[in-house]
C-alpha positions as CSV (number, residue, x, y, z in Angstrom):
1,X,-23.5,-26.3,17.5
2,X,-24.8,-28.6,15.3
3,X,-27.7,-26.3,13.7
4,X,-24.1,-24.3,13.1
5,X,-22.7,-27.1,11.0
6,X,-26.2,-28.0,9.0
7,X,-26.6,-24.0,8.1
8,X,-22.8,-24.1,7.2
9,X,-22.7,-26.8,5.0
10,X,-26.6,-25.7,3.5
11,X,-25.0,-22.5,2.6
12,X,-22.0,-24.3,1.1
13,X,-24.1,-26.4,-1.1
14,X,-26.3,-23.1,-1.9
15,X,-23.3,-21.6,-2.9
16,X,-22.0,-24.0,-5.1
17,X,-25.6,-24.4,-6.9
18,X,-25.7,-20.5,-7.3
19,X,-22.1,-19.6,-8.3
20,X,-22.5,-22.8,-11.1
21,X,-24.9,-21.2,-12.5
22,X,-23.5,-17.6,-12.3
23,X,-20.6,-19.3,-14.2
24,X,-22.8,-21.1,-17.1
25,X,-24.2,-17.2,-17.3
26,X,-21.2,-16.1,-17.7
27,X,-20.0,-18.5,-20.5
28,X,-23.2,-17.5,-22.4
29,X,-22.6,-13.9,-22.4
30,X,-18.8,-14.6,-23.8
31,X,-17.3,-13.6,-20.2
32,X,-15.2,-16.2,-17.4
33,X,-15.4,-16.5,-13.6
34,X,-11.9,-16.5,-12.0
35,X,-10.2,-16.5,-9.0
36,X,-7.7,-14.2,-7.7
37,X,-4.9,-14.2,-5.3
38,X,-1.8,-12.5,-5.5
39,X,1.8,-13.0,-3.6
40,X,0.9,-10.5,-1.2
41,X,-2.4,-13.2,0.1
42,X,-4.8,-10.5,-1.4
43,X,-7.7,-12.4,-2.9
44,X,-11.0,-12.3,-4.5
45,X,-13.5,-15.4,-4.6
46,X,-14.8,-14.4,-7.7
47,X,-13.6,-12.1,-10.9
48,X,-16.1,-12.0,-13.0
49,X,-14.5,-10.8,-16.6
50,X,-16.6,-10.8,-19.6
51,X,-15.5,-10.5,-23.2
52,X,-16.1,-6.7,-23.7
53,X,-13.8,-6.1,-21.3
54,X,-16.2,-5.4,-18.0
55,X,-15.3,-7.0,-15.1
56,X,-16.5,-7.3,-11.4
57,X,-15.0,-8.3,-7.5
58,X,-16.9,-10.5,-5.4
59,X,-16.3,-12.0,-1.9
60,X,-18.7,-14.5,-0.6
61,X,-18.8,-14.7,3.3
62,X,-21.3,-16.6,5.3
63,X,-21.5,-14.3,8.5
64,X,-22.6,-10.1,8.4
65,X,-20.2,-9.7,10.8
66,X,-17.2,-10.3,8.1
67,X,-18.5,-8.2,5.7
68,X,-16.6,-5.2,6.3
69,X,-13.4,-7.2,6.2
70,X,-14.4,-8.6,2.4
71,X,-15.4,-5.3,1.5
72,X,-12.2,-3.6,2.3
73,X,-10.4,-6.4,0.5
74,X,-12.7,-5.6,-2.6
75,X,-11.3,-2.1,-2.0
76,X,-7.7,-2.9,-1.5
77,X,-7.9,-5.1,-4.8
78,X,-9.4,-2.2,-7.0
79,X,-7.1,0.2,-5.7
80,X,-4.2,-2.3,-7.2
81,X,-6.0,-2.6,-10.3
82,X,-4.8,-0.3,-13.4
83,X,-7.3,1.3,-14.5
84,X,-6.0,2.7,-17.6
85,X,-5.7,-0.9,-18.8
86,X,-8.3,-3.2,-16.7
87,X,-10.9,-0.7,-16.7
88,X,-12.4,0.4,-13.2
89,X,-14.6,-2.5,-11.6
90,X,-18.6,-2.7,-12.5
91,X,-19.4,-3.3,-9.0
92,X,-17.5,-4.7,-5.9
93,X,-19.9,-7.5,-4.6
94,X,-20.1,-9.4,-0.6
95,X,-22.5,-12.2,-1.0
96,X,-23.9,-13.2,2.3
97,X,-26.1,-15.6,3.8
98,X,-27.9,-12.3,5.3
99,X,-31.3,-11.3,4.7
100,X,-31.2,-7.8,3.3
101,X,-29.5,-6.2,0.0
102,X,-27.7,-2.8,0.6
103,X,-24.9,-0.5,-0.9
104,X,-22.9,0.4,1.5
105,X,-21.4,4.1,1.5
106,X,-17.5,2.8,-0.3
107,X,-20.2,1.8,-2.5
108,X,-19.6,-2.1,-2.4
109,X,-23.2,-4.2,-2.5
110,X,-24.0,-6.2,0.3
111,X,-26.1,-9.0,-1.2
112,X,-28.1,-12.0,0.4
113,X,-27.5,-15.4,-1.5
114,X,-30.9,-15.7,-1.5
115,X,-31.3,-12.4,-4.1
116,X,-29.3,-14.4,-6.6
117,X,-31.9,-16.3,-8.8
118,X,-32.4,-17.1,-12.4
């Protein structure tokens, strides 16, 4: 169990490293990192929002086996979103700690933590 823990709290610290920097990238290229949750408990780890108006959904879950419950959240958020004023989503993002990057057939990217880099 404790190999559980150590991968856990790796992944955690990963996490933190990777999603600083996506929000330092983000501040350069005029946009903000956000996250949502609404009354009804729908949430989003990440919205990623930049200045021209773009925007993207990402959920960040550690196991593959929770991956089709973020990505029907990611769904259930766009579906809420106006479109007519928000714009409709650039992508719909799971980050996992997985090993392989996929699109799934809703379309939402399946994406290893390892893939994000510099």
């Amino acid at each position: 169990m404790g190999s559980f823990n150590d991968a856990f709290v790796l992944m955690k610290l990963l996490l933190h490293y990777k999603m600083s920097h996506l929000i330092k990238k983000s501040q350069v290229n005029d946009g903000n990192v956000f996250h949502y949750r609404d009354k009804s408990g729908l949430e989003s780890d990440m919205i990623v929002r930049l200045r021209d108006g773009r925007w993207a959904a990402i959920e960040v879950k550690l196991g593959h086996s929770q991956v089709d419950v973020a990505a029907n959240n990611l769904l259930a958020l766009q579906a809420k979103i106006n479109e007519k004023k928000m714009g409709k989503a650039s992508f719909l993002m799971v980050i996992t700690g997985g090993e392989y990057a996929y699109s799934r057939p809703d379309g939402v990217l399946v994406v290893p933590i390892g893939c994000l880099r510099d």
